[in-house]
C-alpha positions in Angstrom: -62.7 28.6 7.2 -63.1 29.8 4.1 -61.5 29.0 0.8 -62.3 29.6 -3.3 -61.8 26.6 -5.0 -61.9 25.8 -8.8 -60.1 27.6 -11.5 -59.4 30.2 -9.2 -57.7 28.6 -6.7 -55.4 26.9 -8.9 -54.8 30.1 -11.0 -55.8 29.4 -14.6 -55.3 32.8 -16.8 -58.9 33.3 -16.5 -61.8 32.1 -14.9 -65.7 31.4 -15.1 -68.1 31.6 -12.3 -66.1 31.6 -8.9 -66.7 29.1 -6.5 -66.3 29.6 -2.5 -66.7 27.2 0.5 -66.8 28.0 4.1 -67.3 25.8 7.2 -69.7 27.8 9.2 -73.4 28.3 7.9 -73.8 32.0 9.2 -71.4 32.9 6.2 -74.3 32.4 3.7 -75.6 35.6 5.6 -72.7 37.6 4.9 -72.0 36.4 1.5 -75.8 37.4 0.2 -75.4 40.9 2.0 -72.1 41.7 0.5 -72.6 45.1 -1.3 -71.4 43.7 -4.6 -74.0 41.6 -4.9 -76.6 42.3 -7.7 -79.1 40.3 -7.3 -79.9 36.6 -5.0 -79.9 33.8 -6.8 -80.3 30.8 -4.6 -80.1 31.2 -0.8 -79.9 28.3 1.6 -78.4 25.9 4.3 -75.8 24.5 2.5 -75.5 26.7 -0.6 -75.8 30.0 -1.8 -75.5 31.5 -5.3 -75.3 35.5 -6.7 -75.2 37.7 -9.6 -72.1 40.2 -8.6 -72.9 43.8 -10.3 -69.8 42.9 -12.8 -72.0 40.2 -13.7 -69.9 37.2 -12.1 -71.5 34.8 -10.4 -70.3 33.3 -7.3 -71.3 30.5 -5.4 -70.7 29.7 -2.0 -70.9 26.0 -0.1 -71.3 25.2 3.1 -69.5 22.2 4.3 -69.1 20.4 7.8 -65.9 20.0 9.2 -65.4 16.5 8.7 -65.8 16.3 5.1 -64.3 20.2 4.5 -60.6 19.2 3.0 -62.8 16.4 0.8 -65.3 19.1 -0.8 -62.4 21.9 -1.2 -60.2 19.1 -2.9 -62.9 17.9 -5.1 -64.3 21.8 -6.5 -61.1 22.8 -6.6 -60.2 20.2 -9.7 -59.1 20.0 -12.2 -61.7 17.2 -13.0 -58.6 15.5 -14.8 -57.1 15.4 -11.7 -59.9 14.4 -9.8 -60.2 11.4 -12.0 -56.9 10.6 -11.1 -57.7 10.8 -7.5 -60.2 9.1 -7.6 -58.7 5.9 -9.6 -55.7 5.7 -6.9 -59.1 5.4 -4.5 -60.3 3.0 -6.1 -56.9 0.6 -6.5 -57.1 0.3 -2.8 -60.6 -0.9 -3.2 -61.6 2.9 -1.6 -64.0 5.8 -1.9 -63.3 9.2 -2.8 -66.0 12.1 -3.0 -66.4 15.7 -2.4 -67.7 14.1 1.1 -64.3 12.2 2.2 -62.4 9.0 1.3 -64.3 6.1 2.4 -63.7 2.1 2.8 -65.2 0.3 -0.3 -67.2 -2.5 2.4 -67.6 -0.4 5.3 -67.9 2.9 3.3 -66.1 4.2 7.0 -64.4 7.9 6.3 -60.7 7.3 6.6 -59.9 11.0 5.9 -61.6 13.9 4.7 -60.7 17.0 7.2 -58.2 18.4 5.6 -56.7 18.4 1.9 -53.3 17.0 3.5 -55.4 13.9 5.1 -56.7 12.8 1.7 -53.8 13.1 0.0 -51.1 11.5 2.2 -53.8 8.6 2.5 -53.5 7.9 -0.8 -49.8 7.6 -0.1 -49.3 11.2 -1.9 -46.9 14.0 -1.2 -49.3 17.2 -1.0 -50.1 18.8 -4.1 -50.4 23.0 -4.6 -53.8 23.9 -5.9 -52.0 24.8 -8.8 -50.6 22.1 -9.8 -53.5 20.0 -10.2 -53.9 19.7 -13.8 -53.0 16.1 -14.4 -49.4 17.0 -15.9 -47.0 14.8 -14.3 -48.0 15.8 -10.6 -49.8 12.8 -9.2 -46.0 10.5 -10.2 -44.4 13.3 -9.0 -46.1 13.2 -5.8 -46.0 9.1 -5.6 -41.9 9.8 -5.1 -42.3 12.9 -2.8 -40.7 15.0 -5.8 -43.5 17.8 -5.7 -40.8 21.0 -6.4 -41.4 24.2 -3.7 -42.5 26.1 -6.1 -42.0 29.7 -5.9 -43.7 32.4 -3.7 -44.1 36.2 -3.9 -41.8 36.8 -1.1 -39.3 35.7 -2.7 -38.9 38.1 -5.6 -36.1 40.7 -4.6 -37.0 42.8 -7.1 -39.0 43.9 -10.5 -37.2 43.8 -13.9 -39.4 45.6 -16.1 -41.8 48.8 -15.2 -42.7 52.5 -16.5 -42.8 55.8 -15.3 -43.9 59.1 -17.1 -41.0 59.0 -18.9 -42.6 57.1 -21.4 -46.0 55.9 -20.8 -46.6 55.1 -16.9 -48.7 57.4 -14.7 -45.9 57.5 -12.0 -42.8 59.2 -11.7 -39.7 57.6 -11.0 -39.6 58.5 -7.5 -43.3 57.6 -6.8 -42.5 53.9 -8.4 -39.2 53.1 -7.1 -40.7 54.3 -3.2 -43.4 51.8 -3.7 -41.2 49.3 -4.4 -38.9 49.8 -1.5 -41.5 49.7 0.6 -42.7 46.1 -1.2 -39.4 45.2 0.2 -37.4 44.8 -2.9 -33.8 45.1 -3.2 -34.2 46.7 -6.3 -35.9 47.8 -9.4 -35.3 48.3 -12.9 -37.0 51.0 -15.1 -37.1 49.6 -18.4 -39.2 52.5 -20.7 -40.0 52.3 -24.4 -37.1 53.0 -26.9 -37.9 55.8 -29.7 -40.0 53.5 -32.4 -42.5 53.1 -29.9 -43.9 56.8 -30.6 -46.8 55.8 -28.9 -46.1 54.8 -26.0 -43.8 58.1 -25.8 -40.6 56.4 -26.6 -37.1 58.0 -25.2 -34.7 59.3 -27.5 -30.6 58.6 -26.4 -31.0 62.0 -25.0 -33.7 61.5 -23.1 -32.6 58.3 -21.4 -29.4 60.6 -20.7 -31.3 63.0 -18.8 -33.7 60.3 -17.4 -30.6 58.6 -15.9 -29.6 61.7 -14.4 -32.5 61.5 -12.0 -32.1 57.3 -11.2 -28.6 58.7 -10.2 -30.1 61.1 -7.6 -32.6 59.0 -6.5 -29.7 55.5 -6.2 -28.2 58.5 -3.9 -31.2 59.1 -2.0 -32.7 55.5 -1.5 -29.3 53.7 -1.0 -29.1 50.9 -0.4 -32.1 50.2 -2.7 -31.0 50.2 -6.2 -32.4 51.7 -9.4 -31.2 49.9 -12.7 -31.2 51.9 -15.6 -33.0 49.5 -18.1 -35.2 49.9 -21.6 -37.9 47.9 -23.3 -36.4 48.2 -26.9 -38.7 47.5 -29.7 -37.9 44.6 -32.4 -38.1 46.6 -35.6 -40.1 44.3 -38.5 -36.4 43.4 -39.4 -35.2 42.6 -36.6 -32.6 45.7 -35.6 -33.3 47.5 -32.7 -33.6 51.3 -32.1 -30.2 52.1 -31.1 -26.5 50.8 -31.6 -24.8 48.5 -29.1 -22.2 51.0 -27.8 -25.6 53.1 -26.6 -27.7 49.6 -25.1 -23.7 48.6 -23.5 -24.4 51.7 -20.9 -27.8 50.2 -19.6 -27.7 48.0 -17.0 -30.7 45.6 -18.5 -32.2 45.7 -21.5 -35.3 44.0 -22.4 -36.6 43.1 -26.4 -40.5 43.6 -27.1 -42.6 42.7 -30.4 -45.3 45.4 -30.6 -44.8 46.2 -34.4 -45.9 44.2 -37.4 -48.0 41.3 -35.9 -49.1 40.7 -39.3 -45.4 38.5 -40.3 -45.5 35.4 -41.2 -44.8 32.9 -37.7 -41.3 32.5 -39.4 -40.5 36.1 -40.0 -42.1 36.6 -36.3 -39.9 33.9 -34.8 -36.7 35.2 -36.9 -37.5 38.6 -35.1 -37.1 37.4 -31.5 -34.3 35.1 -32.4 -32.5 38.0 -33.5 -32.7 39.8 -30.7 -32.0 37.5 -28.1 -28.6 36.5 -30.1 -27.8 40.2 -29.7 -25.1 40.6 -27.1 -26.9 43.6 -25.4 -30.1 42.0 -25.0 -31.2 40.7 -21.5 -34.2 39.3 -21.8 -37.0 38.8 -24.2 -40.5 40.9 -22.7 -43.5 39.1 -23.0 -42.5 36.8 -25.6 -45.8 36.4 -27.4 -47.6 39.9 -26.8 -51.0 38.4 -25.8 -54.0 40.1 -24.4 -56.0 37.7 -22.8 -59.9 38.0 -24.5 -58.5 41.2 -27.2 -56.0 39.5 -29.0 -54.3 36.4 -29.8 -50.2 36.2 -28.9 -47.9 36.2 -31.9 -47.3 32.7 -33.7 -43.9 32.1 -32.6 -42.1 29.1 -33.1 -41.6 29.0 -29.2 -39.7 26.0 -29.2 -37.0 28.2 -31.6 -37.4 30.9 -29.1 -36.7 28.8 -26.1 -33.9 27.2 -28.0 -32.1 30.8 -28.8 -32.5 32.1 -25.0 -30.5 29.1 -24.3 -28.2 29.0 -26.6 -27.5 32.7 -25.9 -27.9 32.8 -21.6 -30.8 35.1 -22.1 -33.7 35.1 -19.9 -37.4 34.4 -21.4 -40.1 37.0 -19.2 -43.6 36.0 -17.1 -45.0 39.4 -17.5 -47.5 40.0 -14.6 -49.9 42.3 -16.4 -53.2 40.0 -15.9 -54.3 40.6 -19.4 -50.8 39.4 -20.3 -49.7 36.7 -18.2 -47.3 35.7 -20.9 -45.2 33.0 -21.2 -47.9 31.0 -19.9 -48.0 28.4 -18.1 -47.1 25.7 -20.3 -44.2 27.5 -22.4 -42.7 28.7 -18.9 -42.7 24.7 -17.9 -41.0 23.9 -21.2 -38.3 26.5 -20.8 -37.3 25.9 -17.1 -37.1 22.4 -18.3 -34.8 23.3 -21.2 -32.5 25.3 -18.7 -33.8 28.6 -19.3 -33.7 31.1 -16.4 -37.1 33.3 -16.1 -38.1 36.8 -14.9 -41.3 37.1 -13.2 -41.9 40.9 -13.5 -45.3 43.1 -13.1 -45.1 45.4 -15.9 -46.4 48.1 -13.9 -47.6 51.5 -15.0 -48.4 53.0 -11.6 -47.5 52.7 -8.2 -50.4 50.7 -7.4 -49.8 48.0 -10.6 -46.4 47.0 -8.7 -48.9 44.6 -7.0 -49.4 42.3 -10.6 -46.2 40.5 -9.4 -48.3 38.8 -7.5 -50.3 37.0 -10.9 -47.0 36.5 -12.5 -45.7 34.5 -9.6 -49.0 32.9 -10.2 -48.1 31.5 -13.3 -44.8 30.8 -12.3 -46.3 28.2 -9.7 -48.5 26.7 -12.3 -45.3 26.2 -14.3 -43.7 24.0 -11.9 -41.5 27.0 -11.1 -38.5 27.1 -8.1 -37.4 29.8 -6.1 -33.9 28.9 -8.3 -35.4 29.2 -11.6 -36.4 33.0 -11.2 -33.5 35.6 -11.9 -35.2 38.0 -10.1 -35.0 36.3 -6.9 -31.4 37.0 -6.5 -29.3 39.2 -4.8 -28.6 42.2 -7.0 -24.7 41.1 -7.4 -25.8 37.5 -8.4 -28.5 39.1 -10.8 -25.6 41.6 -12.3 -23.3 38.5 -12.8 -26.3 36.5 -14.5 -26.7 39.4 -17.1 -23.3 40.1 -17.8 
């Protein structure tokens, strides 16, 4: 067995040192030889620690059997959690360590092998590694409410993506392939509109001609299916680049804030209210146009925004991009709650970037999220009906 634990295993947006545990001592042998490794830091029986050549450090436990479900449940956290744990332990007049769950008089392990053991001792429904943040989940888990939250096989298909039309590396053909053989149903190219100048931003003729080619290629990949989508730019006053008889001919169409960052939060907020109370408008991108560590998101009002996608059926997106991963957490919680249905998409600007679905569904776990709260988890007729 081996496992990471801490923030990485429950999926925060970023993470410090990684942590690792294994049941078997020989993988300290393996883990100091990896190639990656820069240099050896500590090296022994029961732990290990390394410099990797990106200058992360990893450290690896190793821990018996008997006690394994006890240590990975205790790095993994969140220490807020673990407090809480630990308190249920101690109303039964118990134990809990990274070494098991013990009796308080005859400090005898009562479980300790596996996550599931400790937890359904405590008289707890299992919790996800990434729900353990101490927001709600421990009552939720007391009444057997923990929600199934969502998993990557379940998206059907990707709602926002680029090709070389605008400012992906891919062609259409190249992108829409790879996603077929992800399994998707289908795909939806949604490439800058003209502001956007430079990111390469499609003119209505362009788009014309780009449709053109997703008509061939529907032909040629039936039954998978190629939406002809745009990410349309949120001019400073809120208009977007074309008219609505143009945006009525695409089959999604989502709204982006790159321009203007400097606003005020209530001219910012005004912006994506606007567009998601236009008629044409799907779904708002990446609602606060974060890069994680370069640049904070806009100020947005978000419980404004949330209120306006509600108000107006429109979906609110997780964008996958890991220097994105925005909504977060914490907004994407609030919005399912309100009634707002997400898209979980990858942002993708090559082939191989189809793959950051995977961190947005991520996200969408930490945010409490169902298989039913993600549009793009239906069928592409249910989908269709939703946007309509």
């Amino acid at each position: 067995e081996v496992e990471p634990a801490g923030s990485l295993r429950r999926g925060r947006n970023t993470v410090g040192d990684i942590d690792l545990l294994a049941s078997d001592e020989r993988a300290s042998e393996l883990f100091v030889s990896y190639p990656g490794v820069d240099r050896i830091l500590e090296r022994g029986p029961t732990r290990s620690s390394v410099i990797l050549k990106n200058g992360t450090q990893v450290d690896l436990r190793i821990i018996e059997r008997e006690g394994y479900g006890a240590a990975l449940m205790y790095f993994t956290g969140s220490k807020e959690h673990n407090i809480a744990l630990r308190n249920l332990a101690i109303e039964k007049s118990w134990k809990l360590n990274e070494y098991g769950l013990y009796e308080g008089k005859s400090e005898r392990r009562i479980a300790g092998k596996s996550e599931e053991d400790v937890y359904r001792k405590l008289g707890l429904e299992f919790i996800p590694p990434e729900l353990r943040e101490n927001r709600g989940e421990i009552e939720a888990a007391k009444k057997g409410r923990i929600p199934a939250i969502i998993k990557v096989d379940s998206i059907r298909g990707d709602l926002q993506m680029h090709s070389t039309w605008s400012d992906g590396v891919d062609s259409l053909e190249t992108m829409a392939k790879a996603a077929k053989q992800m399994g998707y149903e289908y795909v939806a190219f949604t490439d800058h509109s003209a502001s956007v100048r430079i990111a390469n931003g499609l003119s209505e003729e362009r788009f014309r001609k780009q449709w053109k080619e997703i008509d061939q290629l529907n032909e040629k990949l039936a039954p998978f299916r190629i939406l002809k989508g745009v990410e349309a730019e949120v001019k400073g006053d809120g208009s977007l680049d074309y008219d609505k008889k143009f945006f009525d001919e695409f089959d999604i169409v989502g709204a982006s804030i790159h321009q203007g960052y400097n606003q005020s939060p209530e001219k910012l907020t005004g912006r994506a209210v606007k567009a998601l109370s236009q008629p044409s408008v799907s779904f708002l991108c990446h609602p606060t146009n974060r890069l994680i560590g370069r640049r904070e998101g806009h100020s947005l009002d978000m419980p404004k925004v949330i209120k306006a996608a509600k108000d107006n059926g429109k979906l609110l997106e997780i964008d996958g991009q890991p220097n994105r991963l925005d909504l977060d957490d914490v907004w994407a919680k609030r919005a399912m709650e309100e009634g707002v249905a997400l898209a979980i998409d990858s942002d993708a600007h090559s082939a191989g970037e189809l793959e950051n679905i995977s961190f947005g569904v991520i996200v969408g776990r930490r945010a409490w999220l169902e298989k039913r709260h993600v549009a793009n988890t239906r069928s592409l007729k249910d989908l269709l009906r939703l946007l309509a």
